[in-house]
VMD Tcl script that builds the backbone (N, CA, C; Angstrom):
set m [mol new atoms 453]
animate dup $m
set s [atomselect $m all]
$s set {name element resname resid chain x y z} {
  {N N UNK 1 A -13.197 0.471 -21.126}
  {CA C UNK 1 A -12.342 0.391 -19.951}
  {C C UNK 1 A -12.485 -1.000 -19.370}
  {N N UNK 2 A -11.351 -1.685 -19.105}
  {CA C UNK 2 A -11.361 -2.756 -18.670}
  {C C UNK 2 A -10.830 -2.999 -17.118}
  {N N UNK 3 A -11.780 -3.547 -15.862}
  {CA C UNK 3 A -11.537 -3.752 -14.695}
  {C C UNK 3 A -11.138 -4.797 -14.228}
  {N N UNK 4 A -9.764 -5.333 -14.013}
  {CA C UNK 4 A -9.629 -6.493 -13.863}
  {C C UNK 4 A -8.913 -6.803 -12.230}
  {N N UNK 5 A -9.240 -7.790 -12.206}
  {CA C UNK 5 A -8.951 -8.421 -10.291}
  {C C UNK 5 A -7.469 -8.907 -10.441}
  {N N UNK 6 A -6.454 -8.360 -9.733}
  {CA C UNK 6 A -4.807 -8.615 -10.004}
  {C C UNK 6 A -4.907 -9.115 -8.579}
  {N N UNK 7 A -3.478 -9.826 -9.115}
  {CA C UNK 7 A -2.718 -10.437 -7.634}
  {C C UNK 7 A -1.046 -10.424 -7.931}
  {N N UNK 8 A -0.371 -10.234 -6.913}
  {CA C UNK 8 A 1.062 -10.374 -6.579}
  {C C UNK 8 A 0.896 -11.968 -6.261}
  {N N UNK 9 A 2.498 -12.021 -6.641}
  {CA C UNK 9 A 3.446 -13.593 -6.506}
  {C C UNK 9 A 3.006 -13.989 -5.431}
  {N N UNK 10 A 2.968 -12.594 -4.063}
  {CA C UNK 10 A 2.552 -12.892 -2.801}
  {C C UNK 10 A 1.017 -12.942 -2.451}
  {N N UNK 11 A 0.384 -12.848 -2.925}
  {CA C UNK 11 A -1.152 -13.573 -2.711}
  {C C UNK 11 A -1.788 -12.200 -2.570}
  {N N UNK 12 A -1.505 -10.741 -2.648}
  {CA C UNK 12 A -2.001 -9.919 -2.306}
  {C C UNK 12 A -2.630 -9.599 -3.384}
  {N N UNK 13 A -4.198 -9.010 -3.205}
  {CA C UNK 13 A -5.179 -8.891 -4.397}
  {C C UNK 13 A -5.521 -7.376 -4.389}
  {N N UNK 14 A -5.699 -6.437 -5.666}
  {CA C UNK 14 A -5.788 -5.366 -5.881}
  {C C UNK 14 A -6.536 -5.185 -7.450}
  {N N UNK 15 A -7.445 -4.328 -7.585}
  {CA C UNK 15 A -7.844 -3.935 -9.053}
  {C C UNK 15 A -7.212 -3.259 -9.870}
  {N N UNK 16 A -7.219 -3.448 -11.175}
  {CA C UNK 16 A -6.572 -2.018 -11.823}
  {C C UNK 16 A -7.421 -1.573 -12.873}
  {N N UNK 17 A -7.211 -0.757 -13.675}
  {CA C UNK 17 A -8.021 -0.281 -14.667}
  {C C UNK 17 A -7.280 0.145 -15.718}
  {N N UNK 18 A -7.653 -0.593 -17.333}
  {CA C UNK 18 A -6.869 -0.730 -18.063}
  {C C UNK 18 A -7.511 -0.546 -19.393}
  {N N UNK 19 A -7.121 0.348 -20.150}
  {CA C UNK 19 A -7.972 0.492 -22.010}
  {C C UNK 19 A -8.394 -0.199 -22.955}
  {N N UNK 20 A -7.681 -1.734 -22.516}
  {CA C UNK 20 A -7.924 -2.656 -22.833}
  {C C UNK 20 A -6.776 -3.742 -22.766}
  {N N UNK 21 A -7.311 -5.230 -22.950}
  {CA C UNK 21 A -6.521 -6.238 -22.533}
  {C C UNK 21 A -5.042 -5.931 -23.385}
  {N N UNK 22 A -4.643 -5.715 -24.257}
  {CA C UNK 22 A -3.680 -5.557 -24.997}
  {C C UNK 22 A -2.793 -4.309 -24.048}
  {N N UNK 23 A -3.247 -3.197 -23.463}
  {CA C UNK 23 A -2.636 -2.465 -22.851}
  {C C UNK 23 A -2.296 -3.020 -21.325}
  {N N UNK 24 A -2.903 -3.506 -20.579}
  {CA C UNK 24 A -2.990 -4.598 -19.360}
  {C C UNK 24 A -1.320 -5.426 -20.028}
  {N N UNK 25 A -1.560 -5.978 -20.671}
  {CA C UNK 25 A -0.510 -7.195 -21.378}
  {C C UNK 25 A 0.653 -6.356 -21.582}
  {N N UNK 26 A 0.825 -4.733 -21.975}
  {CA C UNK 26 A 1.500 -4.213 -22.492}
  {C C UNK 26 A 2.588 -4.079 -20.995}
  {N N UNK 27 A 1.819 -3.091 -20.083}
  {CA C UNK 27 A 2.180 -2.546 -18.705}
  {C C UNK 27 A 3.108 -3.834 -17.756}
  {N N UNK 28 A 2.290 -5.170 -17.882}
  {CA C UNK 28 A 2.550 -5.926 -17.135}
  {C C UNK 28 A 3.995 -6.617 -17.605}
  {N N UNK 29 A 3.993 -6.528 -19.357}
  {CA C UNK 29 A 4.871 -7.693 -19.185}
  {C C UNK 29 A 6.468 -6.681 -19.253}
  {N N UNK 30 A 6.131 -4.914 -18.835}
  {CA C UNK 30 A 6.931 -4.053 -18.938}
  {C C UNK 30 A 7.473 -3.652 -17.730}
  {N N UNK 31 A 6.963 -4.177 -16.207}
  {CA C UNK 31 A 7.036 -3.912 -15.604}
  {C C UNK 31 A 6.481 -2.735 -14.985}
  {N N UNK 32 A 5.007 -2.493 -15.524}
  {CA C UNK 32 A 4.727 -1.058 -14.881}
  {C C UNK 32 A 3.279 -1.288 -13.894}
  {N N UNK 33 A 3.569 -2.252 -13.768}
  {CA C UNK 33 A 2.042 -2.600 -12.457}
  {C C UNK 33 A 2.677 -3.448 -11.319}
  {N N UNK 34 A 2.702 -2.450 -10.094}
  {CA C UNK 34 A 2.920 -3.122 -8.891}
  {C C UNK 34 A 2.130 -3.101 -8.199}
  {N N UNK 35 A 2.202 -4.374 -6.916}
  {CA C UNK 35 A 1.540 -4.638 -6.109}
  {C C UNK 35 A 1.447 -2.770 -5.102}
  {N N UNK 36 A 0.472 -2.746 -4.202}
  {CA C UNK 36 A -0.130 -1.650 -4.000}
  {C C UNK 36 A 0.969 -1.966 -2.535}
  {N N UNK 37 A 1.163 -3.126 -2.204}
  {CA C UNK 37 A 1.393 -3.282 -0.607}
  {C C UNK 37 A 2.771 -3.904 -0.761}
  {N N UNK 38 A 3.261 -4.639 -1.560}
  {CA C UNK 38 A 4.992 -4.943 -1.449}
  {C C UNK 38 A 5.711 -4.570 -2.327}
  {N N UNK 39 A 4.668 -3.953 -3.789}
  {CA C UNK 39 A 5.979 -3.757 -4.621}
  {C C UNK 39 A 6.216 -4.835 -5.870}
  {N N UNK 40 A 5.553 -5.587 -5.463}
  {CA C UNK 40 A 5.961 -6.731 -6.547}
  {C C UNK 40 A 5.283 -6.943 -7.770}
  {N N UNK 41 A 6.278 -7.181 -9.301}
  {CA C UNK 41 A 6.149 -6.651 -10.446}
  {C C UNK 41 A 5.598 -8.119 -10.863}
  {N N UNK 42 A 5.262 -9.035 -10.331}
  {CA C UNK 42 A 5.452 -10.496 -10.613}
  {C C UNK 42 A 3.125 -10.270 -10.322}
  {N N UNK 43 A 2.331 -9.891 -11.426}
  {CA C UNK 43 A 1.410 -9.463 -11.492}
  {C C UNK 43 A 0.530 -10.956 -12.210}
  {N N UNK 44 A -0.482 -11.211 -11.936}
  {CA C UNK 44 A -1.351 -11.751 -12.676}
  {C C UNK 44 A -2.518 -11.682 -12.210}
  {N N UNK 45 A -3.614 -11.941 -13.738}
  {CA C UNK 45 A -4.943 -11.485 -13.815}
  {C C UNK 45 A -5.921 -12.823 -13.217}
  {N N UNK 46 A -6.457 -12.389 -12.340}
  {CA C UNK 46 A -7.455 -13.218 -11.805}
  {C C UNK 46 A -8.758 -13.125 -12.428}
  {N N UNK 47 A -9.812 -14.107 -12.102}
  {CA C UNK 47 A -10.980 -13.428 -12.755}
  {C C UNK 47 A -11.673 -12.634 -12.119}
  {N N UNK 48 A -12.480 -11.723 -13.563}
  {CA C UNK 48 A -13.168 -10.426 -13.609}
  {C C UNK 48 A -14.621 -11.004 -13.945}
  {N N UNK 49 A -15.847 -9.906 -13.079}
  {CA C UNK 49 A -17.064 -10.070 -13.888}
  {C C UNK 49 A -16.751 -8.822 -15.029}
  {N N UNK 50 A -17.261 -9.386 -16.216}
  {CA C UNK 50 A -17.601 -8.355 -17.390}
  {C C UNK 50 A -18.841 -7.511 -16.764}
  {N N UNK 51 A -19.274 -6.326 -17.261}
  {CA C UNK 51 A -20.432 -5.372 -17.466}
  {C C UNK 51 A -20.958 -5.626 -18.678}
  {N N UNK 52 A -22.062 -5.913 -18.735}
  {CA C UNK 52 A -23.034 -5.946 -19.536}
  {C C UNK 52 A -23.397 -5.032 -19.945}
  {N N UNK 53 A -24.153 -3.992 -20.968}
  {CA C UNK 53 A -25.178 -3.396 -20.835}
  {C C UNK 53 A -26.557 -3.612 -21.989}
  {N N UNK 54 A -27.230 -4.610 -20.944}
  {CA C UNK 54 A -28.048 -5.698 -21.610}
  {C C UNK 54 A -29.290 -4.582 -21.951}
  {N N UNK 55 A -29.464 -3.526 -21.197}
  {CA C UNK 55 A -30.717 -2.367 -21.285}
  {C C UNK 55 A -30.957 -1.365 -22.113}
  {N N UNK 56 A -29.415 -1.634 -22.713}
  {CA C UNK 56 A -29.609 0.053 -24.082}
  {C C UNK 56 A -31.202 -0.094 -24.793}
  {N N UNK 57 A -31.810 0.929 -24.328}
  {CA C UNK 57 A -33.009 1.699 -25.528}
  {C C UNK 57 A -33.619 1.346 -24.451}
  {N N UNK 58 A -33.857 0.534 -23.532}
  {CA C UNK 58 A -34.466 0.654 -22.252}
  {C C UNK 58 A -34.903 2.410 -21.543}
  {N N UNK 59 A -35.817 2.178 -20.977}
  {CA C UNK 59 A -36.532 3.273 -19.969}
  {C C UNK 59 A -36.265 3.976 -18.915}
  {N N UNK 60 A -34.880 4.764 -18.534}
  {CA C UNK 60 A -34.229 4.733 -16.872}
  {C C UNK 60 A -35.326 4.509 -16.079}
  {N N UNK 61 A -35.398 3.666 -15.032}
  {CA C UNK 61 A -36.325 3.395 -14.040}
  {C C UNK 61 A -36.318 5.001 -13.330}
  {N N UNK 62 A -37.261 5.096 -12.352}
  {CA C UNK 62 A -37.300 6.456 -11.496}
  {C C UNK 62 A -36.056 6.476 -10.753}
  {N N UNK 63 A -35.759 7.774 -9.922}
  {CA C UNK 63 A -34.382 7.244 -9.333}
  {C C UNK 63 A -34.855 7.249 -7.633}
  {N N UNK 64 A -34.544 6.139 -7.345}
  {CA C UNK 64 A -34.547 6.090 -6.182}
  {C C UNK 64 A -34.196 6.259 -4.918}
  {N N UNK 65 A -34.300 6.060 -3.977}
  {CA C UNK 65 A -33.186 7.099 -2.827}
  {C C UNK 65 A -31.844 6.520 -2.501}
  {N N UNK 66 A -30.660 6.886 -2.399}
  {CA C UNK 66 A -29.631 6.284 -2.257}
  {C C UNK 66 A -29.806 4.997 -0.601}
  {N N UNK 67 A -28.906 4.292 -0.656}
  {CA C UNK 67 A -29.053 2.865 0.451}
  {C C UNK 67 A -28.466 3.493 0.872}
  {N N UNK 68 A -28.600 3.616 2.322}
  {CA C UNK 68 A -27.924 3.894 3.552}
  {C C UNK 68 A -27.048 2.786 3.868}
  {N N UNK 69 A -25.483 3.782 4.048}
  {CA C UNK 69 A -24.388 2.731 4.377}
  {C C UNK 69 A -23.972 1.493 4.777}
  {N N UNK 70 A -23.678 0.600 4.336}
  {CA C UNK 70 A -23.414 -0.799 5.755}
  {C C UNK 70 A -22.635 -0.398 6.225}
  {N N UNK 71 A -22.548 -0.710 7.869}
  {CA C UNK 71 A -21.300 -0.133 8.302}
  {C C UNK 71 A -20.485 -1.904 8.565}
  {N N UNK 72 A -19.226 -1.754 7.968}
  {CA C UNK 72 A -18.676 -3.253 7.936}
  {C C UNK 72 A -17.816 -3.071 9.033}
  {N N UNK 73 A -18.359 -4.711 9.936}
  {CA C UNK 73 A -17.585 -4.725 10.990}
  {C C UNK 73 A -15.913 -4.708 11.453}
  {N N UNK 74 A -15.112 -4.268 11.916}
  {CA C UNK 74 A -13.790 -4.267 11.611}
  {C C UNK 74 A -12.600 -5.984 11.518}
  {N N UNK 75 A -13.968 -6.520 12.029}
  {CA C UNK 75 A -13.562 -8.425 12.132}
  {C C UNK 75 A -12.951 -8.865 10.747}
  {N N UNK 76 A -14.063 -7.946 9.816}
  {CA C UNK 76 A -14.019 -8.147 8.078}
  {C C UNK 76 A -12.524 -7.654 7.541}
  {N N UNK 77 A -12.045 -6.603 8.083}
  {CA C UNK 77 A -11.027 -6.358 7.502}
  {C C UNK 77 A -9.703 -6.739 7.179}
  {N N UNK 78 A -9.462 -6.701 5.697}
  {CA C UNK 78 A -8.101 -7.989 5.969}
  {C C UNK 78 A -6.801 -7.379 6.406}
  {N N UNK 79 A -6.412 -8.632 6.304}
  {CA C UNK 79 A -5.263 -8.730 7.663}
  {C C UNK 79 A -4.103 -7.051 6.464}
  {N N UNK 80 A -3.988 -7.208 4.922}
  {CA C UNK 80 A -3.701 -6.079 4.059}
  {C C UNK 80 A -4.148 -4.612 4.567}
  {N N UNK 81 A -5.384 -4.794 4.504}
  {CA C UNK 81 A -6.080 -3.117 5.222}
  {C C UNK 81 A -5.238 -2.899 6.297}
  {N N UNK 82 A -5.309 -3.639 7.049}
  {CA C UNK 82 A -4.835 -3.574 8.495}
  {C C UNK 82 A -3.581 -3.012 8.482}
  {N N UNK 83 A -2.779 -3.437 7.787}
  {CA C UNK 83 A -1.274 -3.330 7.494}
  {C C UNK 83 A -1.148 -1.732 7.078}
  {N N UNK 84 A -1.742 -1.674 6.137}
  {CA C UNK 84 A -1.695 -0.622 5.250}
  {C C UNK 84 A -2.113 0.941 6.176}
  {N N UNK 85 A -3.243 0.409 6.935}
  {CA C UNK 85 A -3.597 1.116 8.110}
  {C C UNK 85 A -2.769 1.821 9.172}
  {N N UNK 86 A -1.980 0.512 9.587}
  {CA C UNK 86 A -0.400 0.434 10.680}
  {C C UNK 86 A 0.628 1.866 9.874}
  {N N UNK 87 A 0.958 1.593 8.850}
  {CA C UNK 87 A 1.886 2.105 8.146}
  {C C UNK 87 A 1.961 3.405 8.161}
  {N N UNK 88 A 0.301 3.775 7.346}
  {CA C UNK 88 A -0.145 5.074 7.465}
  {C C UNK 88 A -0.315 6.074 8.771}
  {N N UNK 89 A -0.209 5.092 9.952}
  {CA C UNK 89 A -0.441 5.908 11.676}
  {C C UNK 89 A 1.102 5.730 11.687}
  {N N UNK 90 A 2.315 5.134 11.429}
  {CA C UNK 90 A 3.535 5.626 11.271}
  {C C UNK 90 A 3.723 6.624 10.358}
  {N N UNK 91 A 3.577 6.833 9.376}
  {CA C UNK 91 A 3.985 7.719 8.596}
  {C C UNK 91 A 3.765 9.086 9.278}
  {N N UNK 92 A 2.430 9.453 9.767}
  {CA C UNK 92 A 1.779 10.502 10.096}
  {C C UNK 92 A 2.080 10.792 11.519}
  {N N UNK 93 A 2.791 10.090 11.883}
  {CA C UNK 93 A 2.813 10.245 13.597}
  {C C UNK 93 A 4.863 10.224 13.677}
  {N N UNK 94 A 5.759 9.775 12.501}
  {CA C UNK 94 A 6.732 9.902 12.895}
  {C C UNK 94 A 7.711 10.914 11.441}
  {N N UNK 95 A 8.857 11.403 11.918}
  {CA C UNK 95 A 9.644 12.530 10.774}
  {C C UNK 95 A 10.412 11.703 10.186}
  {N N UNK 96 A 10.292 11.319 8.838}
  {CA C UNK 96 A 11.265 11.285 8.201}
  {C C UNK 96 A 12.865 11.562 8.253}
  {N N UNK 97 A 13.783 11.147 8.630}
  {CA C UNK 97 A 15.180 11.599 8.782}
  {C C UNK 97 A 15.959 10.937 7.756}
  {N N UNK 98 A 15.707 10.057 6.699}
  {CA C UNK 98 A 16.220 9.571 5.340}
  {C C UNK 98 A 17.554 9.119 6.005}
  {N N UNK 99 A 18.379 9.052 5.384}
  {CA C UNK 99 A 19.967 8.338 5.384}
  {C C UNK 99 A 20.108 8.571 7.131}
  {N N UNK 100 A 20.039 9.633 7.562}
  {CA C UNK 100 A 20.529 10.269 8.973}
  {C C UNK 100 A 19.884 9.199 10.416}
  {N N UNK 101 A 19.083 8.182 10.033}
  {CA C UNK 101 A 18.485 7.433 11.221}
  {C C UNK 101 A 19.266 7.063 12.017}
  {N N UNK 102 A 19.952 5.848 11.579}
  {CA C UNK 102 A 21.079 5.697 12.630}
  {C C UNK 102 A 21.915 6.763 13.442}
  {N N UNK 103 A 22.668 8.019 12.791}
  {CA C UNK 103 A 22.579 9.103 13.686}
  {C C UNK 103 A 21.940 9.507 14.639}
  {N N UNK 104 A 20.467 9.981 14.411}
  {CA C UNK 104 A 19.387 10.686 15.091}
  {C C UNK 104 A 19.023 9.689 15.925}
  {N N UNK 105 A 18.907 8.343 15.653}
  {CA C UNK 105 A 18.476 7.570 16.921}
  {C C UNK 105 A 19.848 7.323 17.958}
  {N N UNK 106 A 21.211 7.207 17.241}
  {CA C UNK 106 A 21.963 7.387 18.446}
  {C C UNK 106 A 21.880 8.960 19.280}
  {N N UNK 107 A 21.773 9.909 18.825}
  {CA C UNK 107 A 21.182 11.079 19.381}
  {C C UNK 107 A 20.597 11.355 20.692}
  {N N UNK 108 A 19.371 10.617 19.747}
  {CA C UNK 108 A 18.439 10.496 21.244}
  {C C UNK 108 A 19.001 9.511 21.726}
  {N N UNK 109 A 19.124 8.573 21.807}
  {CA C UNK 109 A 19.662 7.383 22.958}
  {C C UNK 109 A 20.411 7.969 24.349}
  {N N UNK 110 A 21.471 8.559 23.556}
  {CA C UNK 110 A 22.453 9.489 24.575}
  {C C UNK 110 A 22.080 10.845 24.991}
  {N N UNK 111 A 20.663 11.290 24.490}
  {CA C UNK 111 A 20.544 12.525 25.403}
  {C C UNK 111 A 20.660 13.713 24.333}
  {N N UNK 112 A 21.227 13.731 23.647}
  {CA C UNK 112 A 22.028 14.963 22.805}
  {C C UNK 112 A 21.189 15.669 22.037}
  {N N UNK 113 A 19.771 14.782 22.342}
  {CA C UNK 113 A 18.417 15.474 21.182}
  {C C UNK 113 A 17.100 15.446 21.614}
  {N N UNK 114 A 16.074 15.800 21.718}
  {CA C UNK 114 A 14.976 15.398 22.427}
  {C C UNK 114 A 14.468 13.922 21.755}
  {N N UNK 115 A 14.078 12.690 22.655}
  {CA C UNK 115 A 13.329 11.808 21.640}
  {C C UNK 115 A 11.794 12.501 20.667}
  {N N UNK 116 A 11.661 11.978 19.785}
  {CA C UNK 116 A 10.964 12.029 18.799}
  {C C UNK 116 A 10.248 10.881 18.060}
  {N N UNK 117 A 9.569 10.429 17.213}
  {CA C UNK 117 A 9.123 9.696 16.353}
  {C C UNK 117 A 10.010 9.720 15.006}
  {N N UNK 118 A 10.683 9.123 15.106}
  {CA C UNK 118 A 11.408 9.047 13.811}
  {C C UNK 118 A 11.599 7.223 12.395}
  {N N UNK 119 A 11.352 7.984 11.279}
  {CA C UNK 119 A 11.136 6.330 10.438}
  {C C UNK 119 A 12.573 7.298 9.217}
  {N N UNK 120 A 13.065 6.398 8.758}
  {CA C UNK 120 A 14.304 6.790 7.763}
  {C C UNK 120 A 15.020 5.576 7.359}
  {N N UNK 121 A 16.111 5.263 6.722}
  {CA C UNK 121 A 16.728 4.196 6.403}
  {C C UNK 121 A 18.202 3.841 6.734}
  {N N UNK 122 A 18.273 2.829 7.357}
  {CA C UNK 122 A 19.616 2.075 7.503}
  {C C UNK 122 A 19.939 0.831 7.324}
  {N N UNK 123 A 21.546 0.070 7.012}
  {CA C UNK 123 A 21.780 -0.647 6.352}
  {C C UNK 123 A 21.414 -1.875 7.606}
  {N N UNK 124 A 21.519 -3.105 7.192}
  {CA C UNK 124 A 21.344 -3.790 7.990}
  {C C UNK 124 A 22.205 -3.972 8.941}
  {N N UNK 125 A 23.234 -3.475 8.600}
  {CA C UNK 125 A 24.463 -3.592 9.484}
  {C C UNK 125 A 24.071 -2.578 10.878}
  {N N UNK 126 A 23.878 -1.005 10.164}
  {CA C UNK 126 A 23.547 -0.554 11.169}
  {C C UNK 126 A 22.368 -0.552 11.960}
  {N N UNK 127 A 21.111 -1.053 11.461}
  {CA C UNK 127 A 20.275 -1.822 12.256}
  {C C UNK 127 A 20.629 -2.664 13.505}
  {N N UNK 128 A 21.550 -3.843 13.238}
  {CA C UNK 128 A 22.027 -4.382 14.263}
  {C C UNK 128 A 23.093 -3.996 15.472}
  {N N UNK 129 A 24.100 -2.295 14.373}
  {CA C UNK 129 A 24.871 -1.933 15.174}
  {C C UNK 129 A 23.739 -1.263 16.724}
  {N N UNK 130 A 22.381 -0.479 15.946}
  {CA C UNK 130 A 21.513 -0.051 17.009}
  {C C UNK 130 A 20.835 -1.085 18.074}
  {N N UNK 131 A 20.935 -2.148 17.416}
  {CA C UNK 131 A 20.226 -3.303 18.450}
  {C C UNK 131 A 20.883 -3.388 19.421}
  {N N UNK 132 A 22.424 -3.947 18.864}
  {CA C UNK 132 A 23.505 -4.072 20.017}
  {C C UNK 132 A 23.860 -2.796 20.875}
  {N N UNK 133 A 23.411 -1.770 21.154}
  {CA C UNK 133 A 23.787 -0.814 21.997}
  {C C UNK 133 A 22.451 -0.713 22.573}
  {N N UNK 134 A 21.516 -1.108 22.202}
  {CA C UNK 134 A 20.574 -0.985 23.195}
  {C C UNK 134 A 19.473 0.006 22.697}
  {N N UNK 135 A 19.511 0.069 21.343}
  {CA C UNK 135 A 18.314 1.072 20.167}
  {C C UNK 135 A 17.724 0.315 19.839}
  {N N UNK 136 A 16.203 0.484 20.061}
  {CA C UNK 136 A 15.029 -0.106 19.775}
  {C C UNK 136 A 14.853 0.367 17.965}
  {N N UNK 137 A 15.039 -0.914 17.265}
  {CA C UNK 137 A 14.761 -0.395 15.909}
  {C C UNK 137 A 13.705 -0.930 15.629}
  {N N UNK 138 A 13.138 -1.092 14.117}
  {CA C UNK 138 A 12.463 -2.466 13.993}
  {C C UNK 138 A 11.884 -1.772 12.455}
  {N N UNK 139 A 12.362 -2.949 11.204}
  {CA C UNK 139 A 12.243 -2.439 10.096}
  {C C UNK 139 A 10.811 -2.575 9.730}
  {N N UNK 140 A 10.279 -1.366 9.071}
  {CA C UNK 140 A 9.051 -1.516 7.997}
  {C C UNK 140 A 9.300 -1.422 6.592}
  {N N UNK 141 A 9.289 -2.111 5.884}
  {CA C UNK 141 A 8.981 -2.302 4.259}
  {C C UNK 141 A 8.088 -1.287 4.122}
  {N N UNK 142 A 8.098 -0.181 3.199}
  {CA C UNK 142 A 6.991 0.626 2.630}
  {C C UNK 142 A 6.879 0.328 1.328}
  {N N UNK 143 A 5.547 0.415 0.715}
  {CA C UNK 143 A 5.087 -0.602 -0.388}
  {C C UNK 143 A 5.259 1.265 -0.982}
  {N N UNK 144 A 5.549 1.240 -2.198}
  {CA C UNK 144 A 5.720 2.487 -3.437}
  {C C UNK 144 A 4.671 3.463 -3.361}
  {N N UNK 145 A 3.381 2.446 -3.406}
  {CA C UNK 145 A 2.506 3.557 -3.211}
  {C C UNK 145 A 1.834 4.527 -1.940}
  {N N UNK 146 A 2.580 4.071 -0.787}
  {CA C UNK 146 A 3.061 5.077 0.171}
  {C C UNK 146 A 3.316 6.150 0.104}
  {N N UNK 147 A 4.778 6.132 -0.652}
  {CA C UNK 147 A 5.534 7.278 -0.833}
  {C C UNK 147 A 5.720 8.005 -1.468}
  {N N UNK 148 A 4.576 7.736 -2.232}
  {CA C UNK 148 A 4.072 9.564 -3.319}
  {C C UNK 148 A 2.843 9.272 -3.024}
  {N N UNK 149 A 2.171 10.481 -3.277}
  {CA C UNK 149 A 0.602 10.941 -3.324}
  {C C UNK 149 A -0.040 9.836 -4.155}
  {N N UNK 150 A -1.401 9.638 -3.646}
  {CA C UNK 150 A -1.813 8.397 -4.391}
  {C C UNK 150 A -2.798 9.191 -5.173}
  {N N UNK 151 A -3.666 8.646 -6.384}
  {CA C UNK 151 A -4.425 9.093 -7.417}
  {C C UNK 151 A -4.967 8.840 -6.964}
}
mol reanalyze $m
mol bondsrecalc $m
mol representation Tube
mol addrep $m
């Protein structure tokens, strides 16, 4: 199994895990490895440490007690986590209404529905038609692996 350190066109860094370099080479130049956070098929391999296993026929040492956690300060976290973080407290906090947004937010605007938390899709046109009447929109990009169950 091969662990290698990827990056998007856009600077965003993610691992993957691959059967070997020939299958890595296979996926990538097929389009089947995207970035985790935009989507983007435009993939390359950064460097990896290899695993050794310099100890075969070696002695397992005793086992020792597991290390108690670091707890990492939230200063550390990149500005990606963060994002990814944001997304996920939308997802979970607002309903899906797919094609119907622009509807449902004119809805509520005028009364005709209770407000709600709502995320769904509209064209840019109607994005701006909601701006200009006075609908608070404001687009999020959801990266693929959002929007199905993750492994």
């Amino acid at each position: 199994m091969k662990v290698l350190n990827l990056r998007c066109a856009h600077g965003h860094g993610f691992e993957g895990w691959f059967g070997s370099e020939a299958e890595f080479e296979r996926q990538r130049d097929g389009g089947q490895i995207e970035c985790p956070l935009c989507g983007d098929t435009a993939i390359a391999k950064g460097l990896s440490a290899p695993r050794l296993n310099l100890g075969a026929g070696r002695r397992e040492p005793a086992e020792a007690a597991p290390a108690a956690p670091v707890p990492v300060p939230a200063t550390t976290e990149s500005i990606e986590a963060r994002w990814m973080k944001a997304v996920r407290q939308v997802l979970a906090s607002t309903e899906d209404v797919g094609e119907r947004f622009a509807q449902e937010a004119r809805r509520m605007h005028s009364g005709e529905i209770e407000e709600r938390g709502i995320r769904g899709q509209a064209t840019p046109q109607e994005a701006m038609a909601l701006l200009e009447e006075g609908i608070g929109v404001m687009p999020l990009p959801l990266p693929a692996a959002l929007k199905e169950t993750l492994q």
